[in-house]
SEMARKOL-549324 format. One record per atom (N, C-alpha, C): residue in three letters; x, y, z. Coordinates in steps of 0.001 Angstrom, whole numbers, plus 500000, padded with zeros to 6 digits. Atoms other than C-alpha are relative to their C-alpha. Example, Ala and Ser with C-alpha at 12.3 -4.5 7.8 and 13.67 -1.06 7.14 Angstrom:
REM SEMARKOL-549324
ALA500890498810500000/ALA512300495500507800/ALA500900501200500000/SER499180498810499940/SER513670498940507140/SER499230501090500730/
This chain:
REM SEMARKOL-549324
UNK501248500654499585/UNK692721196596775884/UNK499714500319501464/UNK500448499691498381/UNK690856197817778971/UNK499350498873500643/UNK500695500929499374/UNK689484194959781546/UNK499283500712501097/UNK500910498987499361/UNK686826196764782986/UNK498743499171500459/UNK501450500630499810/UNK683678195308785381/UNK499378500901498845/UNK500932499773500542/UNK680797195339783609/UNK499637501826500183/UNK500216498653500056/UNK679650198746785142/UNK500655501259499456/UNK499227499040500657/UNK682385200528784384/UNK499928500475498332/UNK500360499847501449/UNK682392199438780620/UNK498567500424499413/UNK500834500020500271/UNK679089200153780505/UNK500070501981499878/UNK499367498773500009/UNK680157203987781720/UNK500296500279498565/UNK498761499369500962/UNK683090204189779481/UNK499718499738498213/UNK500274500167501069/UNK681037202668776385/UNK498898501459499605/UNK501600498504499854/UNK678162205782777123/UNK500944500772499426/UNK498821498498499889/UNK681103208303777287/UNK500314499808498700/UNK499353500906501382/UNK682836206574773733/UNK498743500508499134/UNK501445500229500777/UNK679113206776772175/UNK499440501775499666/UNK500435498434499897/UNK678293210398773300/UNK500804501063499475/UNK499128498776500388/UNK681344212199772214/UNK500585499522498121/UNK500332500224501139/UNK680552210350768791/UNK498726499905499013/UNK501074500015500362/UNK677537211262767839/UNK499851499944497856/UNK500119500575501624/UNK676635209939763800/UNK501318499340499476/UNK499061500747500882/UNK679249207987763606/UNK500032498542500156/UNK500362501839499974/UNK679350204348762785/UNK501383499169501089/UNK499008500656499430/UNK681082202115765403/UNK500090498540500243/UNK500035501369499871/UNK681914198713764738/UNK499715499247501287/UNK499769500952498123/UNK681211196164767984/UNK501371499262499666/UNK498004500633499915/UNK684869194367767252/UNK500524501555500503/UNK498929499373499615/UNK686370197687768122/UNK499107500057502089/UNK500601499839498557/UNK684107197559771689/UNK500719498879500225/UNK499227501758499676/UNK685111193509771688/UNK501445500548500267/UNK498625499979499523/UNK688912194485771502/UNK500202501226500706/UNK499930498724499379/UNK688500197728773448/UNK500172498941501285/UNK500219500630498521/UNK687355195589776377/UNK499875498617499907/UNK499997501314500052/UNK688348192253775649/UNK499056499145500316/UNK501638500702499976/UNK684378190890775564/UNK499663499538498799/UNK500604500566501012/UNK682557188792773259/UNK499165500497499249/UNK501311498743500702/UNK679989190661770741/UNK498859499542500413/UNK501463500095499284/UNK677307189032772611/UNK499878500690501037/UNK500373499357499159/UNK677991190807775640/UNK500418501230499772/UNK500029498616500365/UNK678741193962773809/UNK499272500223499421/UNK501257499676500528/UNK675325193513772281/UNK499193500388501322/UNK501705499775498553/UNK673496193319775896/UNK500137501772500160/UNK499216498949499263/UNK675695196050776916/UNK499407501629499615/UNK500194498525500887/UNK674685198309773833/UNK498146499900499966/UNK501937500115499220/UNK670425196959774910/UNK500345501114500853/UNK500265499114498412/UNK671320198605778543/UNK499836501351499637/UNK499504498283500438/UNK672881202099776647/UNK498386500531499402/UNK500942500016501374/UNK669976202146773839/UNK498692500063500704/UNK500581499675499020/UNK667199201719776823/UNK499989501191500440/UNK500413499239499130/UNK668297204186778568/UNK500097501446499245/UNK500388498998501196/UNK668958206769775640/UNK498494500213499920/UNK501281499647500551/UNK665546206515774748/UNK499318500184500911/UNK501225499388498862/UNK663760206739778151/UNK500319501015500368/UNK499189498682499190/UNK665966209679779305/UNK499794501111498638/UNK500045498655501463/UNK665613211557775515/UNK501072500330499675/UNK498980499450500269/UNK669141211443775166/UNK499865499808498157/UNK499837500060500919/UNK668567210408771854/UNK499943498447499362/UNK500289501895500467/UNK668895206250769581/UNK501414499897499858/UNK498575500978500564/UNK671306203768769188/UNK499313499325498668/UNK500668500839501137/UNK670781202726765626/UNK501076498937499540/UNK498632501427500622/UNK672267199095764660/UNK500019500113498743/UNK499512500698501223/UNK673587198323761297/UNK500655498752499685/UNK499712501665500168/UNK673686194765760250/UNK501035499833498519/UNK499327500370500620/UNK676312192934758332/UNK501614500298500341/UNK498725500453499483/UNK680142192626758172/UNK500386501791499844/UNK499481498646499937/UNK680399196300757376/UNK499535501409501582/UNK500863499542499400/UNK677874197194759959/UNK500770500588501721/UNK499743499427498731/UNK677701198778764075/UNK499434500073500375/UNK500954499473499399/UNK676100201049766015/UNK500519501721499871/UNK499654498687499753/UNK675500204615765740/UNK498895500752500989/UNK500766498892499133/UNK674354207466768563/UNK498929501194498865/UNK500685498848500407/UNK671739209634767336/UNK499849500848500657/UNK500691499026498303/UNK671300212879769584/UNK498453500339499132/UNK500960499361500236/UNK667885214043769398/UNK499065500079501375/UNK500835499691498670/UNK665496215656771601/UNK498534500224500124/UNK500703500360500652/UNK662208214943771804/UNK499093501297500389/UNK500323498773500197/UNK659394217825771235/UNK499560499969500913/UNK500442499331498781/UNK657932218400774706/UNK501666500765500783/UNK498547499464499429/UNK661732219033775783/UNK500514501547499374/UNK499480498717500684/UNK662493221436772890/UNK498774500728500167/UNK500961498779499787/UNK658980222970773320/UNK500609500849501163/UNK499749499406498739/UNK659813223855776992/UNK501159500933499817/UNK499050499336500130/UNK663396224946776214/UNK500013501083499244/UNK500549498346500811/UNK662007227648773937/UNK498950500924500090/UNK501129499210499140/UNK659274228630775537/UNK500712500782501170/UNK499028499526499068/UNK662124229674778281/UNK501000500992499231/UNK498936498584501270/UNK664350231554775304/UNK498686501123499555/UNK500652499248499827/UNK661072233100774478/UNK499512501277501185/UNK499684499287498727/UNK660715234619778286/UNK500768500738500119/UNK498736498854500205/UNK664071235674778286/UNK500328501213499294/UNK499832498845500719/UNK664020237279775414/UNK499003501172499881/UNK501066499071500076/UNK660962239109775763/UNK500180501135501597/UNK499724499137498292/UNK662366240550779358/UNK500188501605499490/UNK499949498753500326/UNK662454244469779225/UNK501615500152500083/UNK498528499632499859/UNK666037245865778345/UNK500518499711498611/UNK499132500651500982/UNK666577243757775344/UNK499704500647498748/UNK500081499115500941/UNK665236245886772705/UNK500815501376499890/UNK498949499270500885/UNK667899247856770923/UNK499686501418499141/UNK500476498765501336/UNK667402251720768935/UNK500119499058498953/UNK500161500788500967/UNK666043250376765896/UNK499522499197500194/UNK501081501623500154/UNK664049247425766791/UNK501069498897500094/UNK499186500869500404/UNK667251245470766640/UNK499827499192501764/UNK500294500777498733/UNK666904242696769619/UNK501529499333500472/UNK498827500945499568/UNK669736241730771846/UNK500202498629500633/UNK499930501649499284/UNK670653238135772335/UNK501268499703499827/UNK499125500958499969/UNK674319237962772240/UNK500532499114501279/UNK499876500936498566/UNK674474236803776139/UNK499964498443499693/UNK500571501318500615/UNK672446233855774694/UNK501025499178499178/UNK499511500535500993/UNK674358233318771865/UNK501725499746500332/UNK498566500402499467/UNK677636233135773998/UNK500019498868501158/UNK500362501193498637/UNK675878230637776832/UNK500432498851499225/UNK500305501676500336/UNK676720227160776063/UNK499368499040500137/UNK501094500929499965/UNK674074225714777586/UNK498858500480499259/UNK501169499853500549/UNK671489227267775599/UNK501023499775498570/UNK499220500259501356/UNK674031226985772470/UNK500024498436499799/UNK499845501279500018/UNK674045223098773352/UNK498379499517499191/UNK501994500187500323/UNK669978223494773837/UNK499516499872497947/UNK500075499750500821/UNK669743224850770357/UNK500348499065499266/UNK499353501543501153/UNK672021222279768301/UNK499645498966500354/UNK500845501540500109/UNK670528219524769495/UNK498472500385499413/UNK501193499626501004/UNK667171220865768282/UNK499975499732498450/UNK499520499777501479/UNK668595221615765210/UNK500440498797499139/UNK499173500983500563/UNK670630218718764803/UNK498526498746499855/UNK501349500692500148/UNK667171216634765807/UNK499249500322498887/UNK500886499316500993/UNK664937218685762707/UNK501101499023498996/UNK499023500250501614/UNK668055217564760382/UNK500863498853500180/UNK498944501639499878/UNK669411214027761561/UNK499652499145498679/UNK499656500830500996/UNK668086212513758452/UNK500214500627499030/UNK499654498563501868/UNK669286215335755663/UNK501100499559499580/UNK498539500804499957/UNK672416213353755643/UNK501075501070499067/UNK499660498684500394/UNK674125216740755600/UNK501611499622500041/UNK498335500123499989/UNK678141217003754596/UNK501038500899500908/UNK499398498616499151/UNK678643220485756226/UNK498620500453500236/UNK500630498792499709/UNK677072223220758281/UNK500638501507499276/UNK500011498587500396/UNK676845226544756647/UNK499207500946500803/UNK500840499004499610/UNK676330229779758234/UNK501000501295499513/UNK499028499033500407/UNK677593233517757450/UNK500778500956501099/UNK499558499170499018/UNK679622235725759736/UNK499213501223500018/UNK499307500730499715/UNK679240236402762273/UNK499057499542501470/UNK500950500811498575/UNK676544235445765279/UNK499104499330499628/UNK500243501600500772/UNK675517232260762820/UNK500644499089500689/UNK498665500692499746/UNK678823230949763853/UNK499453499316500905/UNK500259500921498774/UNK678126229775767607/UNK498705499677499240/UNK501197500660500460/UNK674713228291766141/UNK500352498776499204/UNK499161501236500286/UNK676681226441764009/UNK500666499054500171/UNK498995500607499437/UNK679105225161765378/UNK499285498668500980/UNK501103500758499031/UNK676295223802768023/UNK499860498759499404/UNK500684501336501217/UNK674709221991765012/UNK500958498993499536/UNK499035500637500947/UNK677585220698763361/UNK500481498915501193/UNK499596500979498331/UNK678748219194767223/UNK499372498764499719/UNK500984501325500027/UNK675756216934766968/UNK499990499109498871/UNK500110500242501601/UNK675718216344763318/UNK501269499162499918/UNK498394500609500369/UNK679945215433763559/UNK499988500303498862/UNK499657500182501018/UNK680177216934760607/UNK500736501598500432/UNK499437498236499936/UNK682430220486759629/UNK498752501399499680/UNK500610498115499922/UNK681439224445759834/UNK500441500399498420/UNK499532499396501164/UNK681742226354756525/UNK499910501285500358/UNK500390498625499732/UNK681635230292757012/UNK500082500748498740/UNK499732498661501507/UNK680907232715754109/UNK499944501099500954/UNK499626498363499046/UNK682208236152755168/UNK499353500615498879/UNK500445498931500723/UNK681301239321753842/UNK501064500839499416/UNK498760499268500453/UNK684352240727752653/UNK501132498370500383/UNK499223501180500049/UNK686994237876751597/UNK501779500481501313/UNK498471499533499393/UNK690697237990753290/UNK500472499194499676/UNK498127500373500618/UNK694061237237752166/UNK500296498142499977/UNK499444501399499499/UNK694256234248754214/UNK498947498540499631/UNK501327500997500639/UNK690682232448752299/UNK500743499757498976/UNK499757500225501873/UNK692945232358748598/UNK498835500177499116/UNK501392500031500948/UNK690974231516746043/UNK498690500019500767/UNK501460500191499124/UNK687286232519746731/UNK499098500162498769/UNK501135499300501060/UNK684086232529744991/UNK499003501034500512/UNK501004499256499664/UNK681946235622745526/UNK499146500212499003/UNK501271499424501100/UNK678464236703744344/UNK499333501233500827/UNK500915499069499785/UNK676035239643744696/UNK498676499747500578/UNK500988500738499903/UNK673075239131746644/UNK499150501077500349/UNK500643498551499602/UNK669943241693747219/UNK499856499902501693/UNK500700500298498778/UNK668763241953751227/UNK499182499991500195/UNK501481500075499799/UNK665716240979751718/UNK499092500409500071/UNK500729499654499131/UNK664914243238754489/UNK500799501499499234/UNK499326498624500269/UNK666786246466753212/UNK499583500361498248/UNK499868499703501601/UNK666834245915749273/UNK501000500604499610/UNK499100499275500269/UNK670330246782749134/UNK500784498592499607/UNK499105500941500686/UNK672901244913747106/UNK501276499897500976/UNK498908500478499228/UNK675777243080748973/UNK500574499023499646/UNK498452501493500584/UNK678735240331748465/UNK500222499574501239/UNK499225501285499624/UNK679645237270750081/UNK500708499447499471/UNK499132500949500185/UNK682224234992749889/UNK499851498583500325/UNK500075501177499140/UNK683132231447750681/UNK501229499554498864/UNK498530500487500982/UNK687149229982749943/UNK499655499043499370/UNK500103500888500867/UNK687033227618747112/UNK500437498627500846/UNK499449501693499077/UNK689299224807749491/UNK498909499666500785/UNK500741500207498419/UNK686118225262752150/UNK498779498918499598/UNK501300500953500331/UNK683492223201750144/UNK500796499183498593/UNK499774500298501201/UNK684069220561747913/UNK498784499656498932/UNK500995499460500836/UNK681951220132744841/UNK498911498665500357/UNK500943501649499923/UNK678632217729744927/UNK499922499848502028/UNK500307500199498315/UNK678386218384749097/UNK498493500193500481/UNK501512499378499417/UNK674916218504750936/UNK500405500438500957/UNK499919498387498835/UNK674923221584753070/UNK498756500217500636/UNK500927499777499401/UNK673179222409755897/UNK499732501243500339/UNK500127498533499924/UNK672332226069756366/UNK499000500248501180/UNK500382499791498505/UNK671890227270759964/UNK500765501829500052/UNK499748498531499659/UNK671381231331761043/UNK499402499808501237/UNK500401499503498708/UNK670364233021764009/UNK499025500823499606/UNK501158499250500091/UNK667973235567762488/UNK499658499961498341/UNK501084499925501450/UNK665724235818759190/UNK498774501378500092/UNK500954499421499907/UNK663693238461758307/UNK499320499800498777/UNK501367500171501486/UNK662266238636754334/UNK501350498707499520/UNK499421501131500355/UNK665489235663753939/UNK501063499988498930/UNK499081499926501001/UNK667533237285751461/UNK501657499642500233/UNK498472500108499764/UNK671037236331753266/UNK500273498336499732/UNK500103501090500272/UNK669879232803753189/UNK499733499378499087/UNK499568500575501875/UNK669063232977749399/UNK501079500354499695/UNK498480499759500518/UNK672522234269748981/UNK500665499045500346/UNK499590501126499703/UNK673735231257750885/UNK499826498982498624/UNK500262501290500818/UNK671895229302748437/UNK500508500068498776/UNK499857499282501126/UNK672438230923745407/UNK501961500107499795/UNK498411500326499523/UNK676382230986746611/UNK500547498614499819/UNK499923501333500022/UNK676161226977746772/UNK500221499019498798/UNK500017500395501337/UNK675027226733743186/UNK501308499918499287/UNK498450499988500441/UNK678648227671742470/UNK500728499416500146/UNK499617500961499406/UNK679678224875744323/UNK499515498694499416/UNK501115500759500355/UNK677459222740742488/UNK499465498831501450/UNK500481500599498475/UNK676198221729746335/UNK498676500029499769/UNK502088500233499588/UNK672221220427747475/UNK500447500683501455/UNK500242499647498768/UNK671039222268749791/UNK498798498849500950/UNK501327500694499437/UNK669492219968752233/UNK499331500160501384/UNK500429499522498537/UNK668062222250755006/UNK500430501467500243/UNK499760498637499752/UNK667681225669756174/UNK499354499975501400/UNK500603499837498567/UNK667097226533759904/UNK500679501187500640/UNK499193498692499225/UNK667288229844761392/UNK499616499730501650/UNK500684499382498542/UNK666982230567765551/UNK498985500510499862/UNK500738499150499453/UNK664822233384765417/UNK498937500510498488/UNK500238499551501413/UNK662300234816762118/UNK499452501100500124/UNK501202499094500127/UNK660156237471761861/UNK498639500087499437/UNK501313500700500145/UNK656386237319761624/UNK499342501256498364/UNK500668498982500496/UNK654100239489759069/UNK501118500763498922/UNK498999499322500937/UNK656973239764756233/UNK499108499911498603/UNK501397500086501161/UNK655230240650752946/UNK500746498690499020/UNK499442500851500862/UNK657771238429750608/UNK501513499579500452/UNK499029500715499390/UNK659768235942752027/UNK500979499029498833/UNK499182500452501229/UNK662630234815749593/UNK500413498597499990/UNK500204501145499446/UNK662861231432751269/UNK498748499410500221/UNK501096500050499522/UNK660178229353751399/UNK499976498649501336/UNK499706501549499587/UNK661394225859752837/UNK501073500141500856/UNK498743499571498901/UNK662814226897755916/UNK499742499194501682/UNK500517500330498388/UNK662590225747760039/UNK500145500790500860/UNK499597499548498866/UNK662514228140762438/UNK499428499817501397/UNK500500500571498264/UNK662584227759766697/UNK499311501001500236/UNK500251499387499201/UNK661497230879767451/UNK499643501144499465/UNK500585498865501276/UNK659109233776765745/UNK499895501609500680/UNK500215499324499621/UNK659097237224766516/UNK498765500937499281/UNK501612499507499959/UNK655191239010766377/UNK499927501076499781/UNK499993498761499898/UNK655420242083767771/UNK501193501179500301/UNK499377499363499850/UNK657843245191768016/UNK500032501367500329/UNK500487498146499341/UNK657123248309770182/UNK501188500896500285/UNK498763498614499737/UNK660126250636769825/UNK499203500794501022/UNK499898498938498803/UNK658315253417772016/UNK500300499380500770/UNK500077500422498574/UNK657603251096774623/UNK500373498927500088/UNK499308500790499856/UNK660390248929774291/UNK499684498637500129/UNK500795501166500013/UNK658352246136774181/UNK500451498804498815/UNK499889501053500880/UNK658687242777772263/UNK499297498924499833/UNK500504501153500235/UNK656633239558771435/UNK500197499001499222/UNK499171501327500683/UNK657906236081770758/UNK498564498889499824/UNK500973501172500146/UNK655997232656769513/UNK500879499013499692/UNK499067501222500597/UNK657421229233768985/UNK500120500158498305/UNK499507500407501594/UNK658810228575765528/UNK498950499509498703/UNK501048501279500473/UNK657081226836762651/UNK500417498898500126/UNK499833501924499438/UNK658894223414763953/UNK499083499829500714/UNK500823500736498755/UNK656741223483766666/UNK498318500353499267/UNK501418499554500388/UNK653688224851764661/UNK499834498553499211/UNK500096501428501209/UNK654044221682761911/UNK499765499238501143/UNK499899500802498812/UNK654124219725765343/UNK498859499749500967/UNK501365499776499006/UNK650761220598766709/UNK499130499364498820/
């Protein structure tokens, strides 16, 4: 039991709250944390819950009854995530980053942690009520995207690879076409990594006509899993047949000038549904 002024506990209940995000926390374990009454670990969790919401860190949601608490929600609200992608847009549109082939480089990005933070809270905000079991993404610059999401979410990562290994055991693979190529390919995902009847959240970094993300899905069925959510980073604009239709993305790409190395970005359709 900690005996802590007020301020302090007020600290050390923030800190407790933040590095538990969706999870339910009784007030008796605050009461015997800090030997206080649940009335003044109700004011306590007013002061937190205030200032969450004026600052955009995100809600304190109560749950009433003997089973009941409080849980942190992160979320961020859309003038914040507009701005923060309107700034990944910039970046990425800087000269240099276009690749032979049209292929666009962002793994800098995708190794920052503060824009990897930026991102999963977005993400995790679009999908706080999907009341998701796992994040799914495929190897392998899904991964940090994931991982982001899943942070906020508190829930686990799943990874389907593209070629199984030794150390997955049992796996289930399927055949899936590519979207953007029209070439046939296999995924995996170990049988121990999902159990059956899970809602999955399905988070990439790029999309173009969506065929990796119907293989995700289509992969799931085998699982007998709901999918409840798809959200890539980045999409591509002007695709003739998109194999996904019920998707979220932050961040659209327009235009693509191989000669002249050129590129053009637009917000997502989150932020388009949003206007």
């Amino acid at each position: 039991m900690k005996k802590l002024r007020r301020s302090a506990r007020l600290v050390d209940m923030t800190q407790h709250l933040l590095a538990r995000p969706h999870k339910l926390i009784p007030l008796t374990f605050f009461a015997e944390q800090y030997g206080a009454a649940k009335s003044s670990i109700s004011e306590d969790l007013s002061i937190i819950k205030e200032l969450f919401e004026s600052e955009g860190v995100g809600l304190l949601r109560t749950v009433a009854g003997a089973a009941g608490g409080v849980k942190y929600i992160p979320l961020t609200n859309i003038e914040d995530a507009r701005r923060g992608m309107e700034r990944l847009c910039r970046t990425l549109e800087s000269s240099g980053r276009l690749l032979p082939g049209g292929y666009l480089y962002m793994a800098d990005l995708l190794g920052d942690p503060e824009v990897l933070t930026e991102i999963g809270k977005v993400f995790a905000t679009v999908f706080a009520e999907s009341e998701a079991d796992y994040v799914m993404t495929v190897e392998t610059k899904g991964i940090p995207l994931a991982y982001a999401t899943a942070y906020y979410l508190n829930i686990p990562v799943v990874i389907v690879r593209r070629y199984s290994k030794v150390t997955d055991g049992s796996v289930v693979s399927i055949n899936y076409v590519s979207g953007s190529s029209k070439r046939i390919q296999t995924m995996s995902l170990a049988r121990r990594s999902l159990p059956e009847n899970s809602k999955v959240l399905i988070v990439d970094d790029f999309m173009k006509a969506g065929g990796t993300a119907r293989g995700m899905m289509d992969l799931l069925e085998e699982f007998k899993a709901e999918v409840v959510g798809v959200g890539v980073f980045m999409e591509t604009a002007n695709v003739e047949e998109r194999l996904v239709d019920d998707y979220v993305s932050l961040l659209r790409v327009t235009e693509v000038d191989v000669r002249d190395k050129e590129i053009r970005l637009e917000l997502g359709n989150y932020f388009k549904n949003k206007e």
